[in-house]
Backbone bond lengths (Angstrom), bond angles and torsions (degrees), N, CA, C in turn:
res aa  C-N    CA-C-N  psi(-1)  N-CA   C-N-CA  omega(-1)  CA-C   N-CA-C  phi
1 X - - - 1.462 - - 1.527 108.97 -
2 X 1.371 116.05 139.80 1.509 109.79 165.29 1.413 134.09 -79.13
3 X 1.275 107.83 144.31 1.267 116.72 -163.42 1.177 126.71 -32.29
4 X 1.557 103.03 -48.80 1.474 131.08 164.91 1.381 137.99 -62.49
5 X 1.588 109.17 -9.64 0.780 126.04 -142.99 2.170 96.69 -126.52
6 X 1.498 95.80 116.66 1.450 89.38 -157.09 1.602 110.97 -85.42
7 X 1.651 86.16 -176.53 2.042 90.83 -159.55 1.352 86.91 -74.56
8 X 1.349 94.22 176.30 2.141 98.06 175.08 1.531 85.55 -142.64
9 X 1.444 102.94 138.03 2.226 105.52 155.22 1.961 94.78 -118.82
10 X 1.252 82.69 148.51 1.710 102.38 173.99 1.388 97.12 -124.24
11 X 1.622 100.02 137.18 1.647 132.45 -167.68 1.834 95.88 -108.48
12 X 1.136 121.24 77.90 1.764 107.42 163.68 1.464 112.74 -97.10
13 X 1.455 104.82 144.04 1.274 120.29 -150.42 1.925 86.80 -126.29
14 X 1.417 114.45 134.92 1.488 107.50 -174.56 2.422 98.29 -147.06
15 X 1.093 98.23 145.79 1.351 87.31 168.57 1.363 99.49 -132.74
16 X 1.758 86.92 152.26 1.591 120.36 -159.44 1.470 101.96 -123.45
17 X 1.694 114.70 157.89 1.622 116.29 177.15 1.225 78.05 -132.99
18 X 1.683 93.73 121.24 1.551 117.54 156.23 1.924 133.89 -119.89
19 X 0.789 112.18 170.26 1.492 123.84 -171.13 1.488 110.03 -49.21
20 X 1.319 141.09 148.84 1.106 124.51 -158.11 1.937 99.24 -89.79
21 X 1.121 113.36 -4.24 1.555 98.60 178.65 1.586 112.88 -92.53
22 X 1.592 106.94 129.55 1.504 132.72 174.93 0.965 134.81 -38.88
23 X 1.482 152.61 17.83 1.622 135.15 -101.69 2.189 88.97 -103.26
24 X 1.448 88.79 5.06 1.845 98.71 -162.55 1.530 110.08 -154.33
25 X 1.480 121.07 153.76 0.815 116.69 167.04 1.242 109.48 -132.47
26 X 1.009 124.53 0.69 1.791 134.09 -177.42 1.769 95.91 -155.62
27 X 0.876 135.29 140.64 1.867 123.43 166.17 1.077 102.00 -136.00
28 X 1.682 156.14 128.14 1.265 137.15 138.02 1.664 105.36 -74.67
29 X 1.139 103.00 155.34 1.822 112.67 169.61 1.483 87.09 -131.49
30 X 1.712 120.50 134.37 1.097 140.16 166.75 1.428 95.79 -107.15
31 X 1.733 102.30 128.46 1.673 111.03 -171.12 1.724 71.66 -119.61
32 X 1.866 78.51 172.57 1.330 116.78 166.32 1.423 125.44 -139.72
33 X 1.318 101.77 48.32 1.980 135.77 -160.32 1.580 79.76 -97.09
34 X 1.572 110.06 160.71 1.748 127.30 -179.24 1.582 85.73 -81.15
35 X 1.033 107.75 154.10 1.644 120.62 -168.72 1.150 130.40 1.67
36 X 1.861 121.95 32.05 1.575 105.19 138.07 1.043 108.50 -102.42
37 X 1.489 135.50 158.62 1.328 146.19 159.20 1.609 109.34 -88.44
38 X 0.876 120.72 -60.73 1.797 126.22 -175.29 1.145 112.43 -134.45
39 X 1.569 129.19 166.07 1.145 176.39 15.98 1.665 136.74 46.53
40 X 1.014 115.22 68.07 1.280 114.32 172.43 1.753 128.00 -91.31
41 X 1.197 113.97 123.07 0.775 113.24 167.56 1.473 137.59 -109.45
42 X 1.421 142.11 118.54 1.730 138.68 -151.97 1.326 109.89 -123.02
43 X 1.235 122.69 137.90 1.819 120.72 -165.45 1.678 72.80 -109.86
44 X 1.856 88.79 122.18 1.001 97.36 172.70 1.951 119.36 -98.00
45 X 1.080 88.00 -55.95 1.795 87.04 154.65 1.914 94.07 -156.00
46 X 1.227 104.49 174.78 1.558 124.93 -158.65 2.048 101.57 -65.87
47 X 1.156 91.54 102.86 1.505 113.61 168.63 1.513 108.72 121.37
48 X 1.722 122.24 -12.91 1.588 123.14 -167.77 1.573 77.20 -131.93
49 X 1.574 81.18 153.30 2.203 104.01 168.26 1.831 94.21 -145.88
50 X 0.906 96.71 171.98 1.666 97.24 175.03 1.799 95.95 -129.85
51 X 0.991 113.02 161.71 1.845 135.07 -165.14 1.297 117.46 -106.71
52 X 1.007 175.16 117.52 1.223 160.59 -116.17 1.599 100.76 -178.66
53 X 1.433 140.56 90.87 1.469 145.76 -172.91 1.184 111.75 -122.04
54 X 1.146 108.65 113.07 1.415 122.88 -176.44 1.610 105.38 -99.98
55 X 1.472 112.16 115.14 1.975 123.44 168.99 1.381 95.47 -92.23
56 X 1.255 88.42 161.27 1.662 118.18 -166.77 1.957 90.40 -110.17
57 X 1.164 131.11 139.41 1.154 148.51 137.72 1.477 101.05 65.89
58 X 1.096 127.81 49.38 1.457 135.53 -169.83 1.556 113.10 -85.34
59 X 1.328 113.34 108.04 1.663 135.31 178.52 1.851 106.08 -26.01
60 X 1.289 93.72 -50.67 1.965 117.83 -164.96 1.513 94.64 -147.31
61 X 1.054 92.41 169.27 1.759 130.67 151.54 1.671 104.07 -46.60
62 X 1.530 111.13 -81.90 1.423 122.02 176.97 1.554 119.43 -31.75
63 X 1.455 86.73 -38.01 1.780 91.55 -163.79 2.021 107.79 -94.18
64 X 1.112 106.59 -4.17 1.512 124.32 177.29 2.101 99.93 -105.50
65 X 1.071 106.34 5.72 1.331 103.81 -173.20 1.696 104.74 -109.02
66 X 1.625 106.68 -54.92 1.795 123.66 144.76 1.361 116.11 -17.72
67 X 1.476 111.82 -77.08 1.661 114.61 148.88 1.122 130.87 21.20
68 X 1.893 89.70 -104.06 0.971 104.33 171.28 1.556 140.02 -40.98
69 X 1.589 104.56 -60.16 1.358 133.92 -176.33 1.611 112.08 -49.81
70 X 1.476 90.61 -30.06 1.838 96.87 -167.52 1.502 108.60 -87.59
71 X 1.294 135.40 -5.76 1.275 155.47 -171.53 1.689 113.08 -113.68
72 X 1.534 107.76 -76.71 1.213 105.56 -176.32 1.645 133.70 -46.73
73 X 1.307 134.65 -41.71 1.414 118.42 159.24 1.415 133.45 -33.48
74 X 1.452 106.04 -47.40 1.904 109.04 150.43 1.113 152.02 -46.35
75 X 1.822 97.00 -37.49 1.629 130.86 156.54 1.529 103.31 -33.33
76 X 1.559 97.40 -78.61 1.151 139.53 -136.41 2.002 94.65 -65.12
77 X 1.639 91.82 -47.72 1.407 98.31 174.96 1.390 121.56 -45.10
78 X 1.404 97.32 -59.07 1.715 110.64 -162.50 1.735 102.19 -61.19
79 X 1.536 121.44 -47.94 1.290 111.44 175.38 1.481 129.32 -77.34
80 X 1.687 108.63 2.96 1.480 95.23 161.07 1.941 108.68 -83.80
81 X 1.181 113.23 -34.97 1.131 137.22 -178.31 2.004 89.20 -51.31
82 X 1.100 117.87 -82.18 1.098 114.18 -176.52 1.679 129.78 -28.88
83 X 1.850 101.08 -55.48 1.435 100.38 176.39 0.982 108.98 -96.90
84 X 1.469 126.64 24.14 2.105 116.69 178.74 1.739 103.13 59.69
85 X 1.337 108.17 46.44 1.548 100.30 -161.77 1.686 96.68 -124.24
86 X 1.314 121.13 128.17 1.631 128.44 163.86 0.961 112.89 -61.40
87 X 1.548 123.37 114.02 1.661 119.47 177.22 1.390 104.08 -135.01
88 X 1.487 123.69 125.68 1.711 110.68 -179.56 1.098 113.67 -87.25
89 X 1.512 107.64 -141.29 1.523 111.46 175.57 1.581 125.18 -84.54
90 X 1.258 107.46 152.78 1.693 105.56 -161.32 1.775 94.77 -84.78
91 X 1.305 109.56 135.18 1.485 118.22 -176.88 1.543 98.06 -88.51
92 X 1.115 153.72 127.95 1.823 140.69 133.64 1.081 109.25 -42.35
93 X 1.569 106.07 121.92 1.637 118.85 155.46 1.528 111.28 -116.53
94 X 1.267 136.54 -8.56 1.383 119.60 177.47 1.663 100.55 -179.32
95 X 1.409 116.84 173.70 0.948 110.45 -150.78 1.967 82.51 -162.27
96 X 1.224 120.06 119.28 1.304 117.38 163.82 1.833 145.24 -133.10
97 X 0.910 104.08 112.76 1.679 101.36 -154.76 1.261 108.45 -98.71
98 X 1.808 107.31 125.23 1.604 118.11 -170.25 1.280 88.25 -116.97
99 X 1.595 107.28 155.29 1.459 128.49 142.58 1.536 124.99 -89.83
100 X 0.772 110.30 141.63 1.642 110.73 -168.51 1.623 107.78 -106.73
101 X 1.321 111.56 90.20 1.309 131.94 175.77 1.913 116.90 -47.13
102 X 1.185 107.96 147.18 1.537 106.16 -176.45 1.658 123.64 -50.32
103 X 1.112 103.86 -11.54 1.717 118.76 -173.64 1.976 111.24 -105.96
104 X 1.404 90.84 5.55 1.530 89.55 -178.29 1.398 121.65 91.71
105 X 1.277 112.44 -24.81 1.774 129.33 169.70 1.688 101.28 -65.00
106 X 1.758 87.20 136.39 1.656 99.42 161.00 1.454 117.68 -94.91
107 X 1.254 104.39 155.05 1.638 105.02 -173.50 1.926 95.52 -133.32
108 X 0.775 104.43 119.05 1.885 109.38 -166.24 1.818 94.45 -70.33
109 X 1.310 110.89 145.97 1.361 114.71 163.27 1.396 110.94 -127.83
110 X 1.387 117.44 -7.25 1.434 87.06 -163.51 2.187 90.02 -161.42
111 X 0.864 112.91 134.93 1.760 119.85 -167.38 1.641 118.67 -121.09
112 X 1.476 128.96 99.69 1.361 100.07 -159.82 2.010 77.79 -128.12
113 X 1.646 103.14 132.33 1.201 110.71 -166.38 1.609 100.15 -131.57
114 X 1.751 127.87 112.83 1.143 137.99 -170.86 1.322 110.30 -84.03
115 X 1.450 133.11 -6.58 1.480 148.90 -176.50 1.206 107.54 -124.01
116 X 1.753 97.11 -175.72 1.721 104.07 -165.48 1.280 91.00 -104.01
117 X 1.974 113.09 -19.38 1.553 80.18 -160.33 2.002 84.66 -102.61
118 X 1.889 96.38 157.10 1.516 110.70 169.54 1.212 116.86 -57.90
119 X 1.446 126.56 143.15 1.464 130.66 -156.69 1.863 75.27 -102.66
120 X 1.190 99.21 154.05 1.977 121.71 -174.77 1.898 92.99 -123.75
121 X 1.940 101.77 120.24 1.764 67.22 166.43 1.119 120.15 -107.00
122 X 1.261 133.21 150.04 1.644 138.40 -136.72 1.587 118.58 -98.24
123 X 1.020 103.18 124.11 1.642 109.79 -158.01 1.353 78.74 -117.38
124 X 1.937 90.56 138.81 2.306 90.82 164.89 2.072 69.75 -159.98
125 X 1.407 74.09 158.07 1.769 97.01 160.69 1.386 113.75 -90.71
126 X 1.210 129.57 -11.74 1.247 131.03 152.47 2.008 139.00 -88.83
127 X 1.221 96.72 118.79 1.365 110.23 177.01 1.436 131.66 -151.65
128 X 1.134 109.59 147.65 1.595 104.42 -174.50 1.673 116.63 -127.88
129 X 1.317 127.73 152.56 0.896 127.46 173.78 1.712 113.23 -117.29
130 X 2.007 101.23 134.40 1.066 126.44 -169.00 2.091 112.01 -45.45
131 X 1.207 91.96 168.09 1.383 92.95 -173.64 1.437 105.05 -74.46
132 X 1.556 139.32 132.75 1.853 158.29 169.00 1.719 87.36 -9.39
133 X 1.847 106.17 -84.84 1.301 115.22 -176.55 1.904 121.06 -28.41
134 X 1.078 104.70 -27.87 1.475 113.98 178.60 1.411 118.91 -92.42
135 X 1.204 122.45 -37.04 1.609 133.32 158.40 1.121 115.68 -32.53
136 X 1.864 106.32 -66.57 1.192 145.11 153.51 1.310 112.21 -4.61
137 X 1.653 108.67 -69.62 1.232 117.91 -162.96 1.736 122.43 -72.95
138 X 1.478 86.60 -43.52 1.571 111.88 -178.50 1.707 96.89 -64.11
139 X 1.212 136.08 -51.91 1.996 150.61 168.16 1.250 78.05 -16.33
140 X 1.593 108.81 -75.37 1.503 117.96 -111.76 2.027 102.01 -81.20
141 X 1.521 100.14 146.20 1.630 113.92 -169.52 1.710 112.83 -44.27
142 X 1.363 101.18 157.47 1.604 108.86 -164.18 1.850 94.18 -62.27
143 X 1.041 114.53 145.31 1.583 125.73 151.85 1.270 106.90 -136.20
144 X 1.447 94.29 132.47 1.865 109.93 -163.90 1.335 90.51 -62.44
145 X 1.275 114.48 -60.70 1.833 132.49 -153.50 1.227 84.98 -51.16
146 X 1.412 123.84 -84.87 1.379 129.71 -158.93 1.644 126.31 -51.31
147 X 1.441 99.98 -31.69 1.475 114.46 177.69 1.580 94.85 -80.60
148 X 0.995 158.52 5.36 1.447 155.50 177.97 1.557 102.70 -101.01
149 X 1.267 129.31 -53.72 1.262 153.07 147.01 1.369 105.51 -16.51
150 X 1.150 107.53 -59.61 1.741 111.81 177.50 1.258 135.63 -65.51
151 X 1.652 100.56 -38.22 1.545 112.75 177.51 1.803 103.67 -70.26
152 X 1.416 109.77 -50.83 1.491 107.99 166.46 0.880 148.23 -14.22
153 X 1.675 106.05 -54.62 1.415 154.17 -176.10 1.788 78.04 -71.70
154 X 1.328 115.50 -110.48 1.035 94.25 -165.19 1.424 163.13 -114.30
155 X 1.604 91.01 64.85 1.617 106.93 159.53 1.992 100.92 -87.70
156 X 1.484 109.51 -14.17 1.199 98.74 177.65 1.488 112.74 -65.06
157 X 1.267 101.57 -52.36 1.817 110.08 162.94 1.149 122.27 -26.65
158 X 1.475 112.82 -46.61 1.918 114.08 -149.74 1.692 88.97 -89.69
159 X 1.209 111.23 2.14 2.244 104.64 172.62 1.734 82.68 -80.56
160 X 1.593 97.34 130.50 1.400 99.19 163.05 1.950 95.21 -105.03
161 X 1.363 107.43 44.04 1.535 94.61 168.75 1.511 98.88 -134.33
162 X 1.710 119.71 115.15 1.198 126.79 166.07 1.153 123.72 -15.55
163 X 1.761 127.27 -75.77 0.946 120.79 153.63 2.016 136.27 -13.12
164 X 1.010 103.84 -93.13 1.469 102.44 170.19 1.411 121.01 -50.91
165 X 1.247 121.55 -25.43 1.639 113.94 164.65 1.330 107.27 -80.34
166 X 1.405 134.90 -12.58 1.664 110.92 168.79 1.773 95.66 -95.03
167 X 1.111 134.66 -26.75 1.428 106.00 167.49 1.372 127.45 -55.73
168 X 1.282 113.45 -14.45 1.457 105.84 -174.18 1.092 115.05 -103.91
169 X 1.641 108.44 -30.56 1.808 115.00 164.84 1.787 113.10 -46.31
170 X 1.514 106.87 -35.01 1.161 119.71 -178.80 1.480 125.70 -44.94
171 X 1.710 63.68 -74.81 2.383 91.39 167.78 1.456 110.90 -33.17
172 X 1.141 102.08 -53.67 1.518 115.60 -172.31 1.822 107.67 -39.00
173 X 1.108 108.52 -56.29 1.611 115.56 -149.58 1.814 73.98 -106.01
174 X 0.824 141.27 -6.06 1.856 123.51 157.42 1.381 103.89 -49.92
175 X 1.735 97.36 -77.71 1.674 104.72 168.57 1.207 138.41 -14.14
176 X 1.412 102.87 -61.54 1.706 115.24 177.76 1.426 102.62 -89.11
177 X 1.332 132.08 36.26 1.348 125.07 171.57 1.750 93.61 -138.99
178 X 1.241 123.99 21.06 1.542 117.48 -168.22 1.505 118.42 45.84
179 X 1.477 112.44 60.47 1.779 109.98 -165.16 1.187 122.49 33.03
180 X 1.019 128.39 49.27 1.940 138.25 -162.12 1.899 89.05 -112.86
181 X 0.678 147.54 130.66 1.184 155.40 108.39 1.396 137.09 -47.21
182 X 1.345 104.20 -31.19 1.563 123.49 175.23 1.907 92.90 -97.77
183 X 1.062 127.41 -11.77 1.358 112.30 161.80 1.165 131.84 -99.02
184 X 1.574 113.49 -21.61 1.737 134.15 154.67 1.426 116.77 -40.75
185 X 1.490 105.72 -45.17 1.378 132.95 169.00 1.525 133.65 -46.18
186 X 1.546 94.74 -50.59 1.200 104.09 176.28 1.882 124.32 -80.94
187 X 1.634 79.91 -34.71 1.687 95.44 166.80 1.383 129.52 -51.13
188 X 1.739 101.97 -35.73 1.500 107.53 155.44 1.107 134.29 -99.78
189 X 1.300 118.74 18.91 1.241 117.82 167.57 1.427 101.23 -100.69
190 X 1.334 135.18 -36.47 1.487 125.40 165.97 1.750 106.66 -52.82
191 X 0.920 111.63 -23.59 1.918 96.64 -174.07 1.162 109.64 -93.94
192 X 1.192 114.65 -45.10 1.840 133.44 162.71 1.474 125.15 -71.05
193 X 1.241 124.97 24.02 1.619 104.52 -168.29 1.183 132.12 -35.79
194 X 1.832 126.27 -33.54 1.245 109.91 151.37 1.104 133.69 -98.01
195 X 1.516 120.43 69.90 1.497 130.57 163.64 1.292 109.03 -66.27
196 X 1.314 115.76 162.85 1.494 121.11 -173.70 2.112 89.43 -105.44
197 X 1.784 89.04 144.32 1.394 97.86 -172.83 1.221 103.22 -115.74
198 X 1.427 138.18 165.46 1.199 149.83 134.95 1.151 108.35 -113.79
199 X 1.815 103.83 151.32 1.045 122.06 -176.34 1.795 112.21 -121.62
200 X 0.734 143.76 135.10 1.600 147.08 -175.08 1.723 123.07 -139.68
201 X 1.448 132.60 140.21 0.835 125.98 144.04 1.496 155.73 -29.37
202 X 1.096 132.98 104.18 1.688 122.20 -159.32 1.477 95.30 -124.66
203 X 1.438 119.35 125.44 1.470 123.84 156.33 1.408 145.48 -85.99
204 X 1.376 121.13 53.14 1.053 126.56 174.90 1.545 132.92 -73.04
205 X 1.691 114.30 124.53 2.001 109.01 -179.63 1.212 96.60 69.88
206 X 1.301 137.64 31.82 1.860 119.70 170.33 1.459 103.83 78.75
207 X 1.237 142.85 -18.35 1.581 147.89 173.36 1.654 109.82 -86.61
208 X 1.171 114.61 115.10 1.444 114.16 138.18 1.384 149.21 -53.07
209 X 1.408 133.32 121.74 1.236 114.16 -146.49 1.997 92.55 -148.82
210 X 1.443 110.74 118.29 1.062 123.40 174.75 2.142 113.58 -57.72
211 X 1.171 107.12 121.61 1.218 122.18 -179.37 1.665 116.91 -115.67
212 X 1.339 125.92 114.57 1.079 115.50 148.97 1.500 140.66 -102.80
213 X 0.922 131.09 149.07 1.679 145.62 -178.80 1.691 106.75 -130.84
214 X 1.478 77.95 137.21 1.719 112.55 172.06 1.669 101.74 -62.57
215 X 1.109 114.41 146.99 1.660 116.64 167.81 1.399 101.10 -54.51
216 X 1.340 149.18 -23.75 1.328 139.91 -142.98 1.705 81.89 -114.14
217 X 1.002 120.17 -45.81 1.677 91.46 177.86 1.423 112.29 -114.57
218 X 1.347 130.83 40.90 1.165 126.06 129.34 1.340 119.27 -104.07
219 X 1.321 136.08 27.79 1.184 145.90 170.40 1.933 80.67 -93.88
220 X 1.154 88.58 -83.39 1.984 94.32 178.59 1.506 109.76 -17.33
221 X 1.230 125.18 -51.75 1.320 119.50 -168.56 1.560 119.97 -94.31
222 X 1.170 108.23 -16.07 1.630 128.98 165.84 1.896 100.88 -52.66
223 X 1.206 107.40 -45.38 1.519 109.75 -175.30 2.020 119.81 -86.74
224 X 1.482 84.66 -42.70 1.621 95.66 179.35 1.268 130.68 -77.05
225 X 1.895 95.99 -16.71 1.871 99.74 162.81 1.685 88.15 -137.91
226 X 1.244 115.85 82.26 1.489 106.90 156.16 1.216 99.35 -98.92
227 X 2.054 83.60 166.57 1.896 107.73 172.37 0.743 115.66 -58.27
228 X 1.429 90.47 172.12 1.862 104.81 172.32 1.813 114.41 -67.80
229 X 1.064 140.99 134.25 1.220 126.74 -155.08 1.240 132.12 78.90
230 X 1.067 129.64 -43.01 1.763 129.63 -172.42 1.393 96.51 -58.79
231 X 1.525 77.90 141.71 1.631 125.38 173.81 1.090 117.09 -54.54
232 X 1.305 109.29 -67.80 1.534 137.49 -161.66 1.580 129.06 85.09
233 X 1.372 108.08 -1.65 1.232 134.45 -178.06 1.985 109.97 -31.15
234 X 1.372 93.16 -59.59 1.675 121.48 -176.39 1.696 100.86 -45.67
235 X 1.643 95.79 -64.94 1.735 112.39 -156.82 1.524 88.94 -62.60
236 X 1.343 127.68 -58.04 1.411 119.18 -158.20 1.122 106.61 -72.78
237 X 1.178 144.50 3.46 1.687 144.34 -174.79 1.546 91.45 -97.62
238 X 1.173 114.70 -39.97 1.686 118.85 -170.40 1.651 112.41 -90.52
239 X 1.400 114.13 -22.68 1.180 132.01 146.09 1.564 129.93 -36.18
240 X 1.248 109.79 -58.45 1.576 136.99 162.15 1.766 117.60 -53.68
241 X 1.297 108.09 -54.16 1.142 127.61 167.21 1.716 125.86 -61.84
242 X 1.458 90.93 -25.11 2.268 80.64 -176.56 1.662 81.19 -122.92
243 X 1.154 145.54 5.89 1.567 134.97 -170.92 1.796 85.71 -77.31
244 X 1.170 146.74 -26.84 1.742 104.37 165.54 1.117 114.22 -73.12
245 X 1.138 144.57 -28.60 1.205 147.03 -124.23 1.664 87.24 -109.18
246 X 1.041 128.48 -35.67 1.855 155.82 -151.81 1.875 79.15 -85.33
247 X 1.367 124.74 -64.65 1.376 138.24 175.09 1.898 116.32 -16.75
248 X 1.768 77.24 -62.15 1.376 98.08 -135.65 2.075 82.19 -85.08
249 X 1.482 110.69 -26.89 1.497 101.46 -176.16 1.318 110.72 -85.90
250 X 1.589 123.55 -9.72 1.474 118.96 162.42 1.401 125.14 -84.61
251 X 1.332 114.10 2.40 1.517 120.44 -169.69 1.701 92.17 -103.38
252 X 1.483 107.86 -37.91 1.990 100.24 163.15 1.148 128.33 -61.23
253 X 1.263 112.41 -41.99 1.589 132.14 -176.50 2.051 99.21 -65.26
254 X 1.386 115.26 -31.00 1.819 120.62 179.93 1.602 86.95 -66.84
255 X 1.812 124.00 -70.91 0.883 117.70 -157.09 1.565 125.30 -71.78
256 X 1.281 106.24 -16.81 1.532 108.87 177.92 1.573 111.90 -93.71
257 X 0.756 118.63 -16.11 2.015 120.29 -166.86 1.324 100.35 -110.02
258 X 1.164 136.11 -8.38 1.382 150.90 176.20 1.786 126.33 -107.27
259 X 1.106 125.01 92.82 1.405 123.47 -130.75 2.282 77.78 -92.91
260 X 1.621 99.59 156.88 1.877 86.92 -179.01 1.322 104.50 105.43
């Protein structure tokens, strides 16, 4: 940049539909991403928050918008992933470009607003900062594997239907088990030792052959090869019932089977 030539910060402003639980009401996230500085996030009322991303030294508007765009889905991942939290896609509502005057004052040059209504930027005396481990996470260098893992995670979240969020929590730890089922299995039975088991008949080659399954993937298979007729009444009640627990053993299975 030339000497003469002054700093600029860009203010993009985006709204999001999230999960109805609170874990915040104001959040800054201090990154250490190439030209963003922060992350704000504001519960705006129950199911919407608005985004608040502040770029560092932004050429244009356009080029503070790139930025953004090229970063935030990862953001966005890792902290739904973090708080077990449903967050969709970030909408653009505005876009604002300051020069940063010799005294530290911004002086706006340039306003790009995708709505009718004017974006306000939001001043409170209240704010909090996210938990180290989460800083941490959001800091720390891209990993394809793991960052894939994340987005997974949570579009599995953003199903507000039990059902389809434990199939996909499922999928998840298939993957990281090499489609093994009998190794998914075992993975939770080392974390869980008292998981509840079933045991069933399997007919393979004319031989009978004793099989067991974890409740967590014979719930899975209760749905993906049911009878003719079933309800499903049973599985989805029990569905409802182990889907945190389903959460919390695929978010070990990301961090342990995934080296980074």
């Amino acid at each position: 940049m030339n000497s003469n030539q002054k700093q600029t910060e860009a203010l993009i402003c985006y709204t999001v539909s999230k999960g109805e639980d609170t874990y915040f009401t104001h959040v800054v996230f201090p990154l250490n991403i190439p030209s963003i500085e922060s992350i704000t996030i504001i519960n705006v009322y129950p199911g919407s928050a608005m985004l608040e991303v502040i770029i560092s030294n932004p050429s244009s508007s356009d080029q503070a918008r790139q930025v953004a765009e090229k970063f935030l889905p990862t953001i966005l991942d890792k902290i739904a992933y973090f708080y077990n939290l449903r967050i969709g896609q970030p909408q653009l509502g505005c876009i604002i470009l300051k020069a940063i005057q010799d005294d530290g004052s911004r002086e706006e040059i340039d306003r790009i607003l995708t709505n009718t209504n004017n974006h306000q930027e939001h001043i409170t005396d209240y704010h909090s900062l996210p938990h180290s481990q989460l800083i941490d996470l959001l800091n720390s260098p891209p990993n394809s594997r793991k960052d894939l893992y994340y987005k997974q995670y949570r579009i599995a979240l953003h199903s507000d239907d039990p059902l389809a969020q434990y199939m996909l929590l499922y999928s998840i730890l298939i993957q990281l088990f090499q489609d093994s089922q009998h190794k998914v299995d075992e993975f939770i039975r080392e974390v869980e030792p008292e998981v509840q088991i079933f045991k069933k008949n399997i007919q393979k080659r004319e031989k009978t052959h004793m099989k067991e399954e974890t409740i967590y993937t014979n719930l899975r298979n209760a749905i993906a090869h049911a009878q003719p007729a079933a309800t499903f009444e049973e599985p989805l009640k029990a569905i409802q019932e182990n889907l945190g627990r389903l959460r919390a053993l695929t978010q070990q299975a990301i961090e342990t089977r995934i080296p980074g």
